[in-house]
VOROKE-436023 format. One record per residue (C-alpha): residue number from 0; x, y negated, z negated; chain; residue in one letter. Coordinates in Angstrom, 3 decimals, padded with zeros to 6 digits. Layout:
<rs>
+-----+----------+----------+----------+-------+-----+
!   n !        x !        y !        z ! chain ! res !
+-----+----------+----------+----------+-------+-----+
! NUM !        X !        Y !        Z !     A !   A !
...
+-----+----------+----------+----------+-------+-----+
</rs>
This chain:
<rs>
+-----+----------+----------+----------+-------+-----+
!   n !        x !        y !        z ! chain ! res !
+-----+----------+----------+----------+-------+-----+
!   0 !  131.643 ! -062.780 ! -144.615 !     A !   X !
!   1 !  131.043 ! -062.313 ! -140.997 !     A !   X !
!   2 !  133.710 ! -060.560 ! -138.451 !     A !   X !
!   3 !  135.102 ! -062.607 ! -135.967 !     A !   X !
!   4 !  132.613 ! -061.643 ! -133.417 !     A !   X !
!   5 !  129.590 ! -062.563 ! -135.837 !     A !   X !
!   6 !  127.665 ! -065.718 ! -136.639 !     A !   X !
!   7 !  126.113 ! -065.864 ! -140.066 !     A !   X !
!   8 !  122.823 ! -067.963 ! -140.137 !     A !   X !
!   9 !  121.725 ! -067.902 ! -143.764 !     A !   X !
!  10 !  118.286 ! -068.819 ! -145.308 !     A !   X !
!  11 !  116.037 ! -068.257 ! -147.316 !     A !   X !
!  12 !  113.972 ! -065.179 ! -146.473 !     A !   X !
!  13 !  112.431 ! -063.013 ! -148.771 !     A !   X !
!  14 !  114.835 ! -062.721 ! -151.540 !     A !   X !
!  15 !  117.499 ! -065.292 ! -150.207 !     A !   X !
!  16 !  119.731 ! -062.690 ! -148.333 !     A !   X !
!  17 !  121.468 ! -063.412 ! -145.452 !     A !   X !
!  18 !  121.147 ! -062.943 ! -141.719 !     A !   X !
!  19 !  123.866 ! -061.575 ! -139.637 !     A !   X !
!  20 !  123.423 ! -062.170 ! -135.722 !     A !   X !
!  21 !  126.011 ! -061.229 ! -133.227 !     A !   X !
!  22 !  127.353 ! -064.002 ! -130.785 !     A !   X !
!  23 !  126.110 ! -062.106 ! -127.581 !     A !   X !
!  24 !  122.074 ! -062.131 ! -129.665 !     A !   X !
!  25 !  122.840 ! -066.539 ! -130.390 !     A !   X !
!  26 !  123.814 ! -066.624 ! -126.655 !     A !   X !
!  27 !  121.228 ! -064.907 ! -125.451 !     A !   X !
!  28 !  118.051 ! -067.086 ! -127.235 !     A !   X !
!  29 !  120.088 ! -069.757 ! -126.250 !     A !   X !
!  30 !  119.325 ! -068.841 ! -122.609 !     A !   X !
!  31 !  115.782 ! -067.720 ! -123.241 !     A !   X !
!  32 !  115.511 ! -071.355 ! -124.584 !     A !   X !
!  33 !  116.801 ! -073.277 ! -121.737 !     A !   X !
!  34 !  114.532 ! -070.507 ! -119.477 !     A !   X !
!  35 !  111.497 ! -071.716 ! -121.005 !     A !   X !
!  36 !  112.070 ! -075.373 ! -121.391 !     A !   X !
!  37 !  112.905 ! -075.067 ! -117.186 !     A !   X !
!  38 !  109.747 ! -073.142 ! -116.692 !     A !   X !
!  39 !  107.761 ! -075.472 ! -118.634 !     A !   X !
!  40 !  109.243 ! -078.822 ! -116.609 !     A !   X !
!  41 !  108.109 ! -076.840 ! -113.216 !     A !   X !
!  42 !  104.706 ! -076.286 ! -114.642 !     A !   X !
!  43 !  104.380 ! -079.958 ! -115.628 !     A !   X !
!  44 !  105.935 ! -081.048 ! -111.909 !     A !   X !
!  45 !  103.819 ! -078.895 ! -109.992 !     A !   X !
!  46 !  100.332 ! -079.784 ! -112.127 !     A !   X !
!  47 !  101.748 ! -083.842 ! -110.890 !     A !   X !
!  48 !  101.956 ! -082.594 ! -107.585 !     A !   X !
!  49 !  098.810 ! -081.293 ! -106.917 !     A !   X !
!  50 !  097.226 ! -084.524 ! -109.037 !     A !   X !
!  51 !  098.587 ! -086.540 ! -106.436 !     A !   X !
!  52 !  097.265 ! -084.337 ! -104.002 !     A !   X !
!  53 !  093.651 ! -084.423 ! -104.981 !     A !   X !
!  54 !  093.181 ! -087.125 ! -106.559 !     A !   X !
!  55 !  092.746 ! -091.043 ! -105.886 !     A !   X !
!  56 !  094.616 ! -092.619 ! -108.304 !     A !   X !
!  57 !  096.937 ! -096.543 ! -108.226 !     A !   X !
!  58 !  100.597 ! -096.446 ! -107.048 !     A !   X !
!  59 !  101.387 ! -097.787 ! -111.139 !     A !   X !
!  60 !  099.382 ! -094.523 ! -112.108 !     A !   X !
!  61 !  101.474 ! -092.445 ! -109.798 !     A !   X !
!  62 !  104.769 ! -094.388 ! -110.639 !     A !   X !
!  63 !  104.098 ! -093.321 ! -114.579 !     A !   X !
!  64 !  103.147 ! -089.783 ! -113.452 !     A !   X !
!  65 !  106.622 ! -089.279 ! -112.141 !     A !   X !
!  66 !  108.485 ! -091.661 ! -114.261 !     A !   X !
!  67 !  107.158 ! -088.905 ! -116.910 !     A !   X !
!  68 !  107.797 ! -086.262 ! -114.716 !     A !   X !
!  69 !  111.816 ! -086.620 ! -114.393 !     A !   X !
!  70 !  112.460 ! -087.573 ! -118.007 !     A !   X !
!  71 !  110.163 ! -084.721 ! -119.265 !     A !   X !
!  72 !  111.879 ! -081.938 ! -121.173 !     A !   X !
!  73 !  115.433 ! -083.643 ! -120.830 !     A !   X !
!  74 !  117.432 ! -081.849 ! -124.558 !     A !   X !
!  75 !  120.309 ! -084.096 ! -125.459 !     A !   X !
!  76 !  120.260 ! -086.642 ! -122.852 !     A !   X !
!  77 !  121.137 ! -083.833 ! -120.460 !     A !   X !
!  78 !  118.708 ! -084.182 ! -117.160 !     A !   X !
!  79 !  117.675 ! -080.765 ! -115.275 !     A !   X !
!  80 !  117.832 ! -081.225 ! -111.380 !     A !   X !
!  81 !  114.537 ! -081.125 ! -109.826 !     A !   X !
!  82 !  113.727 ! -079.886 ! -105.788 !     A !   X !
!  83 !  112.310 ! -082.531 ! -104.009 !     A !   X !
!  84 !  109.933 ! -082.771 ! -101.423 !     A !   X !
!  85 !  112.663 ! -085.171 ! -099.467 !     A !   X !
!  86 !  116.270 ! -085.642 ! -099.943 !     A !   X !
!  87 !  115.867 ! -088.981 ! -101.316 !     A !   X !
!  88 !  113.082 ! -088.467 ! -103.223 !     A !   X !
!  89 !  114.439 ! -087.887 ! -106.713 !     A !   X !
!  90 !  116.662 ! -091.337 ! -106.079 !     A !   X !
!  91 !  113.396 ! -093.559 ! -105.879 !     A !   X !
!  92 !  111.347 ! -092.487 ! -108.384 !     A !   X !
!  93 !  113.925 ! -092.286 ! -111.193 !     A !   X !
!  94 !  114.144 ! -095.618 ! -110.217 !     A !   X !
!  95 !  110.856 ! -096.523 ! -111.300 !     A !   X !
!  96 !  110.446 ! -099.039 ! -113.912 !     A !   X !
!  97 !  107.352 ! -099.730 ! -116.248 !     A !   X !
!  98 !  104.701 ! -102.065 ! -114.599 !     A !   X !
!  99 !  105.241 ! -104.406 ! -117.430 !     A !   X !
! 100 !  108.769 ! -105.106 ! -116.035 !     A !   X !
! 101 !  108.080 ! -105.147 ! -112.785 !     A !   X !
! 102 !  107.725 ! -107.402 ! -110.717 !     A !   X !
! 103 !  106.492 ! -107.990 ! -106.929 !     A !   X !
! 104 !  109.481 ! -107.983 ! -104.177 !     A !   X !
! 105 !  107.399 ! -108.981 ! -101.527 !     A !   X !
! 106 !  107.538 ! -111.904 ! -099.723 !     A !   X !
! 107 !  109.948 ! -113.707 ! -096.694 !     A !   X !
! 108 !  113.085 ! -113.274 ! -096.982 !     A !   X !
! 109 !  114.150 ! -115.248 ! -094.054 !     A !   X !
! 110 !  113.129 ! -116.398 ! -090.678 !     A !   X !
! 111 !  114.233 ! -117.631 ! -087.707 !     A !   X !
! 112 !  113.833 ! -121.136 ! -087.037 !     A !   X !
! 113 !  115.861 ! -121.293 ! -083.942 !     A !   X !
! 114 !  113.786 ! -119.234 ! -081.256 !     A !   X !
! 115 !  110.330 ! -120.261 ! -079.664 !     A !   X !
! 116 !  107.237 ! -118.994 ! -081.629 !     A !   X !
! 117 !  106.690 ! -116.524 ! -078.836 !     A !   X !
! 118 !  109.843 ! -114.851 ! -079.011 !     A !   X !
! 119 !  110.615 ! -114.296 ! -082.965 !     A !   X !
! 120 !  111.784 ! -110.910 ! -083.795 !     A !   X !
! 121 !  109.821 ! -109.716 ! -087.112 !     A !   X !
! 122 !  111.967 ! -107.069 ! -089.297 !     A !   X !
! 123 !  109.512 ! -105.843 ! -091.843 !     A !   X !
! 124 !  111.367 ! -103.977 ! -094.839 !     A !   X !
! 125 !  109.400 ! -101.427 ! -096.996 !     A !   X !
! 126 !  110.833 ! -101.504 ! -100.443 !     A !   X !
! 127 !  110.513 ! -101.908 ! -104.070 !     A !   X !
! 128 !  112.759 ! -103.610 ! -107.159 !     A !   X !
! 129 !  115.868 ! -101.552 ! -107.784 !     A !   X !
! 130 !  115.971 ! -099.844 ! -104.521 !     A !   X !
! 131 !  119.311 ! -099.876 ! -103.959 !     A !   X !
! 132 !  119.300 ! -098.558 ! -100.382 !     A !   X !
! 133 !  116.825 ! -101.347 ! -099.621 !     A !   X !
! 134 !  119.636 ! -103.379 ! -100.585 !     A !   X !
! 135 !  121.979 ! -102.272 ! -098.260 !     A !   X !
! 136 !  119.800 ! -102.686 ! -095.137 !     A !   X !
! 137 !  119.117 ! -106.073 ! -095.684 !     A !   X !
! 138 !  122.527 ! -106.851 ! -095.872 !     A !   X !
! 139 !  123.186 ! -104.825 ! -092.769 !     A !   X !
! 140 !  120.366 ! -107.092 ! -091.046 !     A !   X !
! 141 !  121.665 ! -109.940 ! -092.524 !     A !   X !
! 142 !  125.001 ! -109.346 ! -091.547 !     A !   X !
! 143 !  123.494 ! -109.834 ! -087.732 !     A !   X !
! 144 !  121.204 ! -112.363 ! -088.477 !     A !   X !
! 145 !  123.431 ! -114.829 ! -086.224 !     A !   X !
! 146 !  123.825 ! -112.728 ! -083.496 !     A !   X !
! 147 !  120.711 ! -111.485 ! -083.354 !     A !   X !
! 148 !  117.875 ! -113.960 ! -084.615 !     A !   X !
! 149 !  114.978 ! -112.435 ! -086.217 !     A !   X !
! 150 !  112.951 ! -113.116 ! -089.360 !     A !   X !
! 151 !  112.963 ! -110.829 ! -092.024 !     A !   X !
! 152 !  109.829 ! -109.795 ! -094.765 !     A !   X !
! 153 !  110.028 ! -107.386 ! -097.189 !     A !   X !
! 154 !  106.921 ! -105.414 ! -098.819 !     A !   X !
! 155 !  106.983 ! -104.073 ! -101.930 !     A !   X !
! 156 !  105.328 ! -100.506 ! -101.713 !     A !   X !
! 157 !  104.418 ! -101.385 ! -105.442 !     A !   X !
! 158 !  102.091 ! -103.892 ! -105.111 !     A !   X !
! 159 !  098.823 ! -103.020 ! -105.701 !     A !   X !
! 160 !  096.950 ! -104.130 ! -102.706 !     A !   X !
! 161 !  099.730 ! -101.725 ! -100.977 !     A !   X !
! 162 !  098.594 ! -098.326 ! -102.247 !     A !   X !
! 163 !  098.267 ! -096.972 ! -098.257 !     A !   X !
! 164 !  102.056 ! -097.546 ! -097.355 !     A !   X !
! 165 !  103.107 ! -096.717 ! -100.636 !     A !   X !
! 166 !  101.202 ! -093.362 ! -100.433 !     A !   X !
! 167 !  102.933 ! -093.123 ! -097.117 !     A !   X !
! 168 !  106.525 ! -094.279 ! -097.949 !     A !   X !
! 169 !  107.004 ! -093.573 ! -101.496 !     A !   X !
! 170 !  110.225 ! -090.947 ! -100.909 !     A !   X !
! 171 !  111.850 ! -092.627 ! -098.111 !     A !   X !
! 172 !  112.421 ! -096.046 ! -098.508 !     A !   X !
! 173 !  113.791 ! -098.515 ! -097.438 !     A !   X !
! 174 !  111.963 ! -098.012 ! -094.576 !     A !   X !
! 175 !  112.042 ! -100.418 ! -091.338 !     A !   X !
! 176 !  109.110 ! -101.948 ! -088.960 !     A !   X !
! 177 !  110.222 ! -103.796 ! -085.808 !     A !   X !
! 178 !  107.667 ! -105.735 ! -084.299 !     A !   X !
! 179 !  104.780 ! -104.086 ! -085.762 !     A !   X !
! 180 !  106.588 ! -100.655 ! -084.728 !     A !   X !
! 181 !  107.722 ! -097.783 ! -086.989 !     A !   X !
! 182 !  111.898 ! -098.041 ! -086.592 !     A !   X !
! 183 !  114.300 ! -096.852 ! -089.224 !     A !   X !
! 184 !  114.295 ! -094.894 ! -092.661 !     A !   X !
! 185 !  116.724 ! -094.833 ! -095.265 !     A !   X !
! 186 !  119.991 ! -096.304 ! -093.949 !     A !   X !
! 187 !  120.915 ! -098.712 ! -090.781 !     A !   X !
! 188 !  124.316 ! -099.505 ! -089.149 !     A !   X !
! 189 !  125.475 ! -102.643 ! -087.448 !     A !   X !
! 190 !  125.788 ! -101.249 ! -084.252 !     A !   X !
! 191 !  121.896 ! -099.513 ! -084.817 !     A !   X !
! 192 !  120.763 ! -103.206 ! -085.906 !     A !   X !
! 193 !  122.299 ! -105.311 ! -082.906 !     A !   X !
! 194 !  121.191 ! -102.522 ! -080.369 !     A !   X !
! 195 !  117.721 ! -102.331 ! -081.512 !     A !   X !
! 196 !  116.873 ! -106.130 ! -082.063 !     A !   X !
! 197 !  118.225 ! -107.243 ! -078.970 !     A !   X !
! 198 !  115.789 ! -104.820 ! -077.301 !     A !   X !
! 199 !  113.037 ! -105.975 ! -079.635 !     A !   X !
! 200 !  114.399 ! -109.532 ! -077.954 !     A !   X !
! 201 !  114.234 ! -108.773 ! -074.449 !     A !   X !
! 202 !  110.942 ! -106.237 ! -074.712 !     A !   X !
! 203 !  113.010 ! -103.174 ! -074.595 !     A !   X !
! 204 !  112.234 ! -101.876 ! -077.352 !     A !   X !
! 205 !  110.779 ! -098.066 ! -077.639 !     A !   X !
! 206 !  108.565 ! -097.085 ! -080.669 !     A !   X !
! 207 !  110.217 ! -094.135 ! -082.333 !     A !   X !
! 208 !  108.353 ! -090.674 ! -082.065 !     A !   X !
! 209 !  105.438 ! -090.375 ! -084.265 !     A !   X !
! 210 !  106.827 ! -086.890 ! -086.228 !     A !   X !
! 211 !  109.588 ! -088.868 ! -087.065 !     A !   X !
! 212 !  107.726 ! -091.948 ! -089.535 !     A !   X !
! 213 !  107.468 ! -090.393 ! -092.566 !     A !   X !
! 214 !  104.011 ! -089.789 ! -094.264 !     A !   X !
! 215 !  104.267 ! -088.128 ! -098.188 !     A !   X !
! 216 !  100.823 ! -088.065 ! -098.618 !     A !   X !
! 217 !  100.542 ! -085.753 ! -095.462 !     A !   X !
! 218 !  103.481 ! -083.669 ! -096.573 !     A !   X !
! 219 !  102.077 ! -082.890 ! -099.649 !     A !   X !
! 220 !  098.405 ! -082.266 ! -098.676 !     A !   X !
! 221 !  100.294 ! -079.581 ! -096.065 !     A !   X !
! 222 !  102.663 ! -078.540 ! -099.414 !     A !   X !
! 223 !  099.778 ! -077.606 ! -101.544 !     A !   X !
! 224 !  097.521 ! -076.053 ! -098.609 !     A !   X !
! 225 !  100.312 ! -073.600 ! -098.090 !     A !   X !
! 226 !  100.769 ! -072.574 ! -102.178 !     A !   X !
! 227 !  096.781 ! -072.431 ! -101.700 !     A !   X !
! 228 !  097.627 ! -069.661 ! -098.782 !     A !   X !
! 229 !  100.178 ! -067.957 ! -100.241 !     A !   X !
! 230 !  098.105 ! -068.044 ! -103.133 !     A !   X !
! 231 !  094.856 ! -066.641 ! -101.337 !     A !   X !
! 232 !  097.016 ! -064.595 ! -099.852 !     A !   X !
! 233 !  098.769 ! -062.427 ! -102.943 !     A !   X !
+-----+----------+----------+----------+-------+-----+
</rs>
């Protein structure tokens, strides 16, 4: 029998005798385990990154790379945190689905039938299914749709004919164009909405500064020239 600071494992070894390991030595692989099973998840996340890099590949080959990439290595329905390239990185692509479920969110979602052709304010909505924060904007824009006419399209970043803005947008949606322009990321308030679409309106409105539309396949080409660097470098 074991003392109370022992754990007896016993198996067959040899001649059938026991093995006597202390609590600190269980603890202590136990750590070593969840060391290497860590390690081995970075491995796998950087080799995805620097596919995605290099390489030419469909947004539904991508979606699978990192669908694989955050369930990877997950013991007991536990899920390790990961360090993203953005902050909301991690909440679209564990939203990914399987391209057999998906389907297509693009399309109109409304217009505006009361203002002369000339004058319609276009909203176009970057997005995918299940973006939650997609969902939210629209109802922001909808929420102003009265006060401030304007037709609203949304394009899913998904589709496959939309591999360049979903290159371009894939950490950061929803993501907002105003006329054409580059205008909003990630959230929108009413005040933000009414402001900016009544300058749209009225030809007021001021494209946002390029360094601020976000571009991930630029960020990463710049991510893996500098671990090439550092690399060179050591």
């Amino acid at each position: 029998q074991g003392g109370a600071d022992d754990t007896v494992l016993r198996g067959m070894i040899g001649d059938g005798s026991s093995i006597r390991w202390k609590d600190e030595e269980v603890q202590t692989l136990a750590r070593v385990f969840l060391f290497v099973l860590a390690y081995s998840k970075l491995v796998f996340r950087l080799a995805v990154d620097r596919a995605s890099a290099f390489t030419v590949i469909s947004p539904s080959a991508v979606s699978t790379l990192e669908s694989v990439r955050h369930h990877a290595f997950v013991p007991s329905g536990r899920r390790f945190m990961t360090t993203s390239s953005a902050d909301f990185q991690d909440h679209h692509l564990n939203n990914f689905s399987g391209d057999e479920k998906r389907s297509s969110v693009s399309g109109l979602i409304y217009s505006d039938d009361s203002s002369p052709a000339n004058a319609v304010v276009t909203v176009k909505l970057f997005t995918k299914q299940g973006c939650s924060l997609c969902d939210k904007v629209k109802q922001v824009l909808e929420s102003v749709r009265q006060e401030q006419p304007h037709t609203l399209e949304a394009v899913d970043i998904t589709d496959p004919d939309k591999s360049d803005w979903y290159h371009k947008y894939k950490y950061d949606i929803p993501v907002l164009h105003l006329n054409g322009m580059y205008w909003a990321k990630h959230q929108l308030s009413r005040e933000q909405a009414v402001e900016c679409l009544h300058a749209a309106r009225v030809g007021s409105f001021v494209h946002a500064r390029p360094e601020e539309e976000p571009d991930a396949g630029a960020m990463e080409r710049r991510q893996m020239e500098r671990r090439m660097a550092e690399k060179d470098a050591s």
